[in-house]
N, C-alpha and C positions, 0 to 999 in steps of 0.2 A: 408544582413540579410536574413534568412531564410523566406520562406512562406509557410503556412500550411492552406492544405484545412477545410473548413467549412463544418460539413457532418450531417447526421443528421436531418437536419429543418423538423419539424412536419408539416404535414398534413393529417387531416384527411376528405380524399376525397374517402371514399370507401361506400357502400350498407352498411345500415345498417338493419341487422340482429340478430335474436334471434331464441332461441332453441324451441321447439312449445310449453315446458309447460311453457313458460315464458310468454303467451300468455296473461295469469291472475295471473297477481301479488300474490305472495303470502307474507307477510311481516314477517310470522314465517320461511320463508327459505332464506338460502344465495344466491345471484345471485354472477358471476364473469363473468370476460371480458378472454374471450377467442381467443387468438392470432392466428392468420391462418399460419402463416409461410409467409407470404405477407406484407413486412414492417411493417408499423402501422396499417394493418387491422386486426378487431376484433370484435366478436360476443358478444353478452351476453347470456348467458346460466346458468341454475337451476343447483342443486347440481349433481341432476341423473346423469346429462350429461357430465359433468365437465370433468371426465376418460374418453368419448368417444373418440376413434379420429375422426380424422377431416371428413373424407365422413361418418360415422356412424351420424351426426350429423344431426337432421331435423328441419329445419329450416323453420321460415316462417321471411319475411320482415316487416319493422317497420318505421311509420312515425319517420323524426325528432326528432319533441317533442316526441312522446311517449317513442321514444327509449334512450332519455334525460334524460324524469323522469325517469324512468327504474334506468339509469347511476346513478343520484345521489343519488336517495332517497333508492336502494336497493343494488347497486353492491360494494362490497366492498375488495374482491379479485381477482387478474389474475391467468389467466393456461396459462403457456411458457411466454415467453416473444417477443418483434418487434423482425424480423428476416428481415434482409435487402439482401437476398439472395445472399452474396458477396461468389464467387468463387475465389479460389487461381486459380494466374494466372501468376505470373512470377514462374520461373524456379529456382529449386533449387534442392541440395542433402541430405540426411540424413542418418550416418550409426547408427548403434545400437549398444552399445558393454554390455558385464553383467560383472560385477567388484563382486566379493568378497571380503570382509575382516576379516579374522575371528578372531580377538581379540575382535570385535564387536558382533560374532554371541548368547554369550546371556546375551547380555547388552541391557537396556533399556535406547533408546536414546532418551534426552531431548528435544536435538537443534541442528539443524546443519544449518551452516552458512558460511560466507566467506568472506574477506578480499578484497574490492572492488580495495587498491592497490598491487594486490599482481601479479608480473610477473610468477607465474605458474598454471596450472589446479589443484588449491585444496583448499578443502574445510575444514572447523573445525568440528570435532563432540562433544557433551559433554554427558557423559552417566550418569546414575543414581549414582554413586559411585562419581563420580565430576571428572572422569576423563577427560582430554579434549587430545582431538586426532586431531593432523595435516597431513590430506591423499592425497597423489599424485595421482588423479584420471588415470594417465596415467599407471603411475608404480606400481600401485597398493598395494602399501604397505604404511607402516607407516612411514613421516618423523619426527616427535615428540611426543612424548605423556607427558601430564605433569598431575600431582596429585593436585589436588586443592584442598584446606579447604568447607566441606562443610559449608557454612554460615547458620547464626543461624538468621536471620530478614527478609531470602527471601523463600518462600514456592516454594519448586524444584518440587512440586506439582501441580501446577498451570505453565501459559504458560508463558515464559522466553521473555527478550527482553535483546540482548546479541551483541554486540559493538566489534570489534578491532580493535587496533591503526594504524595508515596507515603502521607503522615499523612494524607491531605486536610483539609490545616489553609488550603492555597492554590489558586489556579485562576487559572490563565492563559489569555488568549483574543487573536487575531488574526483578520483575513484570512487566507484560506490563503495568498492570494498579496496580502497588504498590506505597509504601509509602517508601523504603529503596532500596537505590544501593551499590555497591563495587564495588573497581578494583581491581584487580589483576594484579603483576609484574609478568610477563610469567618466565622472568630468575631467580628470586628466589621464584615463585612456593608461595607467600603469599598475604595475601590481604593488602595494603597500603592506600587502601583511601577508608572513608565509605562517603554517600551521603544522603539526607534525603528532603524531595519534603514539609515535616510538613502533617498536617493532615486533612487541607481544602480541603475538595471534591478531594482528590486524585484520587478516583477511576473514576471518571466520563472521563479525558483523558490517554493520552499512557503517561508515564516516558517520559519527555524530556531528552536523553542524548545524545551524539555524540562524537569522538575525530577529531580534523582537523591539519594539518602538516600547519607550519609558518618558513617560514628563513630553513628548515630542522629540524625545532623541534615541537615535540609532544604537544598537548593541549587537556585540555578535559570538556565540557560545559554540565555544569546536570541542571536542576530545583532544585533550593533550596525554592523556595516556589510555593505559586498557580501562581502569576504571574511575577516571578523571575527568572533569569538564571546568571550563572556563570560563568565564565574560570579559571580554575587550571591548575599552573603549577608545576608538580608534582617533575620537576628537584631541584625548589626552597623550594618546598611544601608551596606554595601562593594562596591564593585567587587573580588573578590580575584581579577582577569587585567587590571587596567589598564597596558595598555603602546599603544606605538606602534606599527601595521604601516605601513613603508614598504618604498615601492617600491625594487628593485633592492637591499635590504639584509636586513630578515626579512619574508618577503611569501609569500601563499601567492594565484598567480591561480588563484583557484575559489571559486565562488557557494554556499557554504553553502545545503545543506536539509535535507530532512526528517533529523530526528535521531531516534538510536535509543539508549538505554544497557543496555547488558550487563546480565543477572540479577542479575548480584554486585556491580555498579555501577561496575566496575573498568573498563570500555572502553567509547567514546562510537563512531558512526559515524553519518554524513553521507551523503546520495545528494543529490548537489549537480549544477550544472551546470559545465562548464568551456569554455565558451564554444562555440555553436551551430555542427553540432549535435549537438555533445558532454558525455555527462554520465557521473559513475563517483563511486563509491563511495568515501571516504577512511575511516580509522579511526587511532584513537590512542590512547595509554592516560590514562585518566581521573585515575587517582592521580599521576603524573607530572605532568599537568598541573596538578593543585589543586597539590600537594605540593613543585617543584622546580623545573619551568621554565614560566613563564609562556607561553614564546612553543611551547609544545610542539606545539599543532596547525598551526603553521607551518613550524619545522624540526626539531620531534623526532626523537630515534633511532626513536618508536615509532609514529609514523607509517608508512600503508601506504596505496598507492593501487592500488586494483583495475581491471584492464582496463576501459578506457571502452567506451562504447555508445552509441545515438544516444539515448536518455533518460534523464529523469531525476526523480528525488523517487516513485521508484517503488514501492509498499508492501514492506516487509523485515517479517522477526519474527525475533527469538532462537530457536535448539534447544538452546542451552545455553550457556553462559559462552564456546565457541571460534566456533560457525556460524553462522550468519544463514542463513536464507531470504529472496528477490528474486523477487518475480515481474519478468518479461520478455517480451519477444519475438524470437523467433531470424528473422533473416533470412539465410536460406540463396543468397543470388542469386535465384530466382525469385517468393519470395514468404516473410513472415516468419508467425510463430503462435504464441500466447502459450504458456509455458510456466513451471516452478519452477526456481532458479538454487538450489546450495546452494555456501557459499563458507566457506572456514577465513579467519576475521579476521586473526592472527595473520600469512599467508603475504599473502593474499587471490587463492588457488588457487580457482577453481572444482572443486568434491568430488565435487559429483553432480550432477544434474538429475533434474527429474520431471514430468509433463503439469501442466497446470493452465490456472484460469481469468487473468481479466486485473485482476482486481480486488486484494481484500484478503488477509490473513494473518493465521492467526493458529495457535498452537503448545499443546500441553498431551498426552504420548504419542502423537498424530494430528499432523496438520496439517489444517487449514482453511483453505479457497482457496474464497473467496467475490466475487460480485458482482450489481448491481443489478442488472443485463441478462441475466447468463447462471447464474444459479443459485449453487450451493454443490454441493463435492467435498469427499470426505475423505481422504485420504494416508494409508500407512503407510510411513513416509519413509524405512525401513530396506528394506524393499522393493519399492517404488514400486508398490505394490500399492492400487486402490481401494476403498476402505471403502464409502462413499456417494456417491450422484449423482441432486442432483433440481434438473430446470431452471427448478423453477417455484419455488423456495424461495431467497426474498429476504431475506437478514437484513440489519436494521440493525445488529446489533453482535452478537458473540459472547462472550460469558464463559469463556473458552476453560480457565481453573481448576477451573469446575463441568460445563463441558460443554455450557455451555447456549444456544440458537442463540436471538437475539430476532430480530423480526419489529413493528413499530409499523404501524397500520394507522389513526392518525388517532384524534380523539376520546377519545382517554385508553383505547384497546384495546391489547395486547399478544398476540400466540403467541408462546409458549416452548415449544421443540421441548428436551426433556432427552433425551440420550446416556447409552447405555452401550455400553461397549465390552469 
């Protein structure tokens, strides 16, 4: 079994200081905790100061206590965040290439996404007219385009959470946070299955919906209520989980979300809410469920519920058939910062931890911790060692099979940033 370092552990063992008008409280202005670029060290500083950088700053020292009360009774936001001065240090290459497409260049795209089993470099795009586009990042051209019904219950307005089937013979799409889904059959281009979550605090998590391959055939698990999930088999067009959950007899109070299934397809898991402002992780075994007890993600033996936290539907990625990765945020009593959660499904122990950004995930020998705002890192998850780090490098979606970072910049443009490691 794998072991993953422990990274992170708080301490704060540094001077403590403040900026000089902070000298006398003032309780009509905001203080904040100002990070130095030095792990967990950090200043408290008045609003004036806040934009200063760092040697701009005058500072005078601070008892303790005073620089306690300071902390709790007036500081109530950070500038930057812990920076744990981690240089890349293994060896690796990156080329660059620019893809154009231009059946793309003045369509407005919705989504684009990818096919986690798909043996080529390509991705899906879906543009404003509902057309959806299957592109060969290599070859640069188009292998499929299909015309889709635009749907009348899902606002193409609002931000998409968009599914395909491991054959991608199907595509399913919601609101991240709606109340209505569809599929769509890619070979006759129609929508065949509508889905519906009801209308209990939908908005508060992500649409649980996912499809998983069994024996070589297709399934597909939506929310049909707040704390309800399904599996359809769309060959038979069945419900194969129609039961009752009731209250006070097989009930499970917890808000399904974002769902994730195991490599081998054998274990399902949920980063759901359990009511504000609490959210945690559940897991259960997938074949159990198809296979022997319908009501298994309600009171299975294989059920597991991971220490809660204050969020939730927070990006996960498989390292293998037992781990998940979480991105997070720790809060330590004074102030929380995002980091890498790694948890054994099976117990749902936390195993290690690693720095990271706040965004997404994704796994293939590295790890990938990416986001809009603050760039892309690369992991060596056995060592919690930095591979890469660049804060200006925005991917839309990563190929994480091929190694491949995408980047969409409008107009039917693409950068593909290729990895070797």
């Amino acid at each position: 079994m794998a072991k993953y370092p422990f990274f992170l552990d708080y301490k704060e063992d540094f001077e403590k200081k403040v900026c000089f008008h902070s000298k006398k409280f003032n309780e009509n202005q905001p203080y904040y905790k100002y990070f130095t670029g030095n792990q967990f060290e950090y200043y408290i500083v008045c609003n004036n100061c806040k934009d200063l950088d760092l040697d701009a700053l005058k500072l005078i020292k601070f008892s303790q206590e005073d620089f306690e009360t300071l902390l709790i009774d007036y500081v109530s936001n950070t500038v930057h965040q812990p920076d744990f001065n981690l240089k890349p240090t293994s060896s690796y290459s990156v080329t660059k290439e620019v893809i154009e497409f231009s059946e793309l260049e003045e369509k407005k795209v919705l989504s684009i996404f990818k096919s986690k089993h798909s043996s080529k470099t390509t991705i899906f795009c879906l543009d404003d007219d509902f057309v959806l586009y299957k592109i060969d990042l290599t070859l640069a051209n188009q292998i499929k385009k299909y015309k889709l019904p635009i749907p009348e219950k899902i606002d193409i307005k609002e931000k998409l959470s968009i599914k395909i089937s491991p054959k991608e013979k199907y595509i399913a799409l919601s609101n991240i946070r709606g109340r209505f889904g569809l599929v769509y059959d890619l070979e006759t281009k129609i929508n065949i299955y509508e889905f519906d979550r009801k209308d209990y605090y939908f908005d508060v998590s992500n649409f649980p919906f996912v499809f998983f391959l069994h024996a070589e055939k297709e399934f597909f698990i939506h929310g049909s209520d707040w704390n309800k999930l399904d599996i359809i088999d769309f060959d038979s067009q069945t419900n194969l989980t129609d039961r009752k959950v009731e209250y006070d007899k097989i009930y499970a109070d917890y808000f399904y979300g974002e769902l994730s299934v195991s490599p081998n397809n054998n274990k399902l898991v949920s980063y759901g809410w359990g009511w504000a402002p609490v959210g945690y992780i559940r897991s259960w075994d997938l074949l159990k469920w198809l296979g022997s007890n319908i009501h298994e993600p309600e009171n299975g033996e294989s059920v597991v519920t991971f220490k809660p936290g204050d969020e939730w539907d927070l990006p996960t990625c498989w390292l293998d058939n037992e781990h998940i990765a979480s991105t997070g945020r720790l809060d330590n009593g004074n102030f929380d910062y995002n980091f890498i959660r790694i948890f054994n499904v099976a117990s749902g122990d936390e195993v290690g931890r690693l720095p990271g950004l706040g965004g997404n995930l994704e796994f293939n020998k590295v790890l990938y911790s990416y986001d809009k705002e603050e760039g892309t890192e690369i992991y060596n998850i056995e060592t919690s060692e930095l591979i890469f780090k660049d804060e200006k490098l925005f991917p839309d979606i990563i190929l994480e099979k091929f190694h491949r970072v995408i980047c969409y910049h409008g107009n039917g443009k693409f950068t593909v940033y290729s990895f070797e490691f």
